[in-house]
N, C-alpha and C positions, 0 to 999 in steps of 0.2 A: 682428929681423924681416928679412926679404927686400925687394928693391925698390929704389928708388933713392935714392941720397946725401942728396937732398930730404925723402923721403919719413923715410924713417929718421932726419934729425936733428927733422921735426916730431914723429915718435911719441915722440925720445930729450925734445922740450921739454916734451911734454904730462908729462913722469911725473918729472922732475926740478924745473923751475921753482918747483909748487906748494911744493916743497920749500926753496926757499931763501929769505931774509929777507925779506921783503915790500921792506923798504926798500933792499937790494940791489941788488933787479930794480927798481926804481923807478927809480932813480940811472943803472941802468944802460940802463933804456929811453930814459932823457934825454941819457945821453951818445950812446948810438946818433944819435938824432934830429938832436941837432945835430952829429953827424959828417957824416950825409946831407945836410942843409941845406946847412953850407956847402962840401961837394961840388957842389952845385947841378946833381944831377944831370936827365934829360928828365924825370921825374915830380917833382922839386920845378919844373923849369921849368913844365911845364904846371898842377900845382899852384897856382902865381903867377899864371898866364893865367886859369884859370876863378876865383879868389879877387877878381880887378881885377875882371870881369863880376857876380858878386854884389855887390860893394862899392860897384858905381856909378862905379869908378876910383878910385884913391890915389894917394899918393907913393912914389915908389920906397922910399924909407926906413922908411915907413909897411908898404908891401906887404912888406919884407922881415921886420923882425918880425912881421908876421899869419902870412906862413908859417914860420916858426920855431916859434911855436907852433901849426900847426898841425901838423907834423911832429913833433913833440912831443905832440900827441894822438893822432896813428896810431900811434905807436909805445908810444904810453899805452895803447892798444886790444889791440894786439898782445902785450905783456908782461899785461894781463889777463885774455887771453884762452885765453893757457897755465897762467894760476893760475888758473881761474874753478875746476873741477873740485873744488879744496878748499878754498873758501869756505865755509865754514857759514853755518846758517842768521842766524844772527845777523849774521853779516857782510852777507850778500845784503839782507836789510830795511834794514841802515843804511847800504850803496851806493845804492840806489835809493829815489828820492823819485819821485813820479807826480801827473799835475796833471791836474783837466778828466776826472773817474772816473764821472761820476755818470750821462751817460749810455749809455757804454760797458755799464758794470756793468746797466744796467737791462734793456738790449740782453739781455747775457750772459744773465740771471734767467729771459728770456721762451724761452730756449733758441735763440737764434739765433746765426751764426756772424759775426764782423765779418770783414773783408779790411783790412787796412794797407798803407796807402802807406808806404814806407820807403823812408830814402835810405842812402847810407853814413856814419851819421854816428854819434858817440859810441861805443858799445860793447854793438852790437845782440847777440851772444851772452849779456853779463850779465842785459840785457834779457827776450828771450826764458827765461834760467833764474828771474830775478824771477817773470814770469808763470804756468812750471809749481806754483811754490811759493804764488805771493799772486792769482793773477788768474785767469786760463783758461789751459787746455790750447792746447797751438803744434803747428801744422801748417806746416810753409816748403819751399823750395824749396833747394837748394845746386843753385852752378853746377858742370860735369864740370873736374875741373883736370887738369892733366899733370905728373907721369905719373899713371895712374890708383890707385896706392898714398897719394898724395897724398890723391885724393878721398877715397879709403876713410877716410884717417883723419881728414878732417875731417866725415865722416858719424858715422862712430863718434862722434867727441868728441861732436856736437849730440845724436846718440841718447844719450849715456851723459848729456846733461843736462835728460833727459825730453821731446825733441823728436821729431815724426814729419815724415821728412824725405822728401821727393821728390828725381830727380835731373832738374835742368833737359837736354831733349834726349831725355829717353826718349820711346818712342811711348806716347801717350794720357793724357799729364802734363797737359792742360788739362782734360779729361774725369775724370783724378783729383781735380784740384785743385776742381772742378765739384761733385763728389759729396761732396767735404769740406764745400764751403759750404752743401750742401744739408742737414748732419747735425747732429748732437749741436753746442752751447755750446762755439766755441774758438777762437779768433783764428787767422788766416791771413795773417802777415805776410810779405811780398813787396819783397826789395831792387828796386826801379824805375827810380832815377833817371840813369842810363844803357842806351840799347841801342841801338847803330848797326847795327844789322841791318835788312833787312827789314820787319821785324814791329816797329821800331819805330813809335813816335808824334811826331811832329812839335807841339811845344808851344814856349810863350814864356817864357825864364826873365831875369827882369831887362832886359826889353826885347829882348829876344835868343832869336834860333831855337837849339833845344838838342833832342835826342832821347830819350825817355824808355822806359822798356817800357809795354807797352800790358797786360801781364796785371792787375793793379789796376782798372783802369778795366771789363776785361773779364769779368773774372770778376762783378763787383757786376751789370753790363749784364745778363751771360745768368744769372743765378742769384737774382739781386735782393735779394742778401747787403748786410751794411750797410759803407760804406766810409767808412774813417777815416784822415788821414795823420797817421803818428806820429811828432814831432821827439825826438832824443833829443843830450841836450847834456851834457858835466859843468858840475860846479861842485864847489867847491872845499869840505872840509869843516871843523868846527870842532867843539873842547870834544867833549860825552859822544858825538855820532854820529860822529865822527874817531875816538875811540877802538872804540865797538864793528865799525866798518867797516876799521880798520886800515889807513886808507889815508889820502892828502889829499885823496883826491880820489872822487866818487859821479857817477851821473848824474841826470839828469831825464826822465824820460819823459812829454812834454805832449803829450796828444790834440787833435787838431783839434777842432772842431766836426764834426757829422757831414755830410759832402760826400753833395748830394743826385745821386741818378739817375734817379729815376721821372719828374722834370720836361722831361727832353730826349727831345726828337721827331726823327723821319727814319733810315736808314738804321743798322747798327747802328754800323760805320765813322766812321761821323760820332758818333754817341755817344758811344763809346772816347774819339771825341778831345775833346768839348768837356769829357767828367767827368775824362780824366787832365788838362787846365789845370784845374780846378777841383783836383786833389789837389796840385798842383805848384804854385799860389800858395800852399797851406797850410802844404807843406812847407816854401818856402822863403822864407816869412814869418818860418821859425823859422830858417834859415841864414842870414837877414840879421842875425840878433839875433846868432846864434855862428857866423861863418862862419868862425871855427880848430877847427871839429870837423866839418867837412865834408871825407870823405878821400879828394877826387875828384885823383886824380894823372893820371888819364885826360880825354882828348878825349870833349867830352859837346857842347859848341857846335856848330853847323854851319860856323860861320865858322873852327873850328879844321880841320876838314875837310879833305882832298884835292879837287879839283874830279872829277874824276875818281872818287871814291872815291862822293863823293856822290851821282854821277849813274846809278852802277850802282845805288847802293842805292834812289834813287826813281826816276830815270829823268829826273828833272827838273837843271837847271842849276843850282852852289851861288850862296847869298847870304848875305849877313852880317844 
């Protein structure tokens, strides 16, 4: 194909990887990871920064094996995410176990659309193809990457694994995403748990100001879709589900409870933000429990912030 160096070696991974030994590419995702780790490069440093803020603070020694393996489950994500494609079905049921179904699924039955909080965690592509197979139909969002051969072929891959994707940036993308929630039985999960832009949301994660996306909280607000935040972790596999999932490793998909919005009063502004803390203690009720599968390499704190940086974005002075 045409395009750039980037783009070309992710179309060369999508159609080779599936192909090579499962345990391989396993091995080899693991030696990657811990080649990056002890590189220690700005994204394992920052990595470390926002992992000490979820953990409530650690020891050095401590913090440095959390991220070891955490870098080891990005890159666990990553090498899955170029074999997902040919996974069979057998495989997809025995990777993925799901908790906390009962009233999602009730939701679903009555023909309603749910919205999901998501963060970057475990291996939301598997997830998302779980669901076109065993749960409801996926509606999402991909962000525009560069070069734009790139995007294309990470649209392609989600469409080729039964998803209907939006591209974040287009004109009238909340108005689309709007008319999804208004329609037919099918979840509309939404990566959230960073956006330093503008349009983010100002929330408290671990005692600590951190910025979040506001489209989850908004979408449920102006549509009055039902909103749910969805942890998603591995865990490790054994005996007959090891063998039909061909791996060591599955995840968990555990729904929240379902985060109310009909109960908050005033302004819509203010709504946004009191339901996204309401989605953002859910979510990261479940990154305290696993926080080596939270694959935030990115500045999400305020306190990690530029002062400067952050005063264009609100206009206000930074704080920690």
């Amino acid at each position: 194909m045409s395009g750039s160096p980037v783009a070309r070696a992710f179309h060369l991974a999508w159609r080779v990887i599936p192909r090579l030994p499962r345990g391989l590419v396993a091995r080899t995702a693991d030696i990657a990871a811990d080649v990056t780790w002890l590189l220690g490069g700005k994204g394992v440093r920052q990595l470390e920064k926002n992992l000490a803020r979820v953990t409530g603070g650690t020891d050095r020694r401590s913090l440095r094996r959390l991220s070891r393996r955490g870098m080891r489950s990005y890159f666990r994500y990553f090498s899955e995410a170029f074999q997902v494609t040919g996974f069979s079905a057998e495989e997809i049921a025995a990777r993925v176990r799901a908790e906390n179904l009962d009233v999602p699924r009730a939701l679903l039955a009555q023909g309603k659309a749910l919205v999901l909080a998501l963060g970057h965690l475990g291996n939301w592509d598997l997830a998302g193809l779980w669901s076109v197979h065993h749960f409801a139909k996926v509606t999402t969002v991909a962000e525009r990457l560069e070069p734009p051969e790139l995007f294309e072929e990470f649209v392609s891959f989600r469409s080729r694994l039964g998803m209907e994707i939006f591209a974040f940036g287009d004109d009238g993308l909340f108005r689309d995403l709007q008319q999804a929630a208004r329609g037919d039985a099918k979840i509309i999960p939404l990566l959230a748990d960073r956006d330093l832009g503008k349009s983010g949301v100002e929330v408290t994660i671990a005692g600590q100001a951190a910025r979040v996306a506001a489209g989850p909280a908004a979408l449920a607000v102006s549509t009055g879709a039902e909103l749910f935040a969805l942890r998603i972790y591995y865990e490790r596999l054994t005996g007959e589900r090891r063998r039909r999932a061909r791996s060591r490793w599955g995840i968990v998909l555990s729904f929240s409870d379902q985060i109310m919005v009909d109960d908050v009063a005033g302004p819509t502004r203010e709504r946004v933000r009191v339901v996204s803390q309401r989605w953002v203690d859910a979510l990261f009720a479940g990154v305290a429990e696993h926080p080596e599968d939270w694959h935030m390499l990115q500045k999400v704190f305020v306190a990690d912030l530029d002062p400067e940086k952050y005063r264009r974005i609100t206009g206000e002075g930074s704080r920690s």
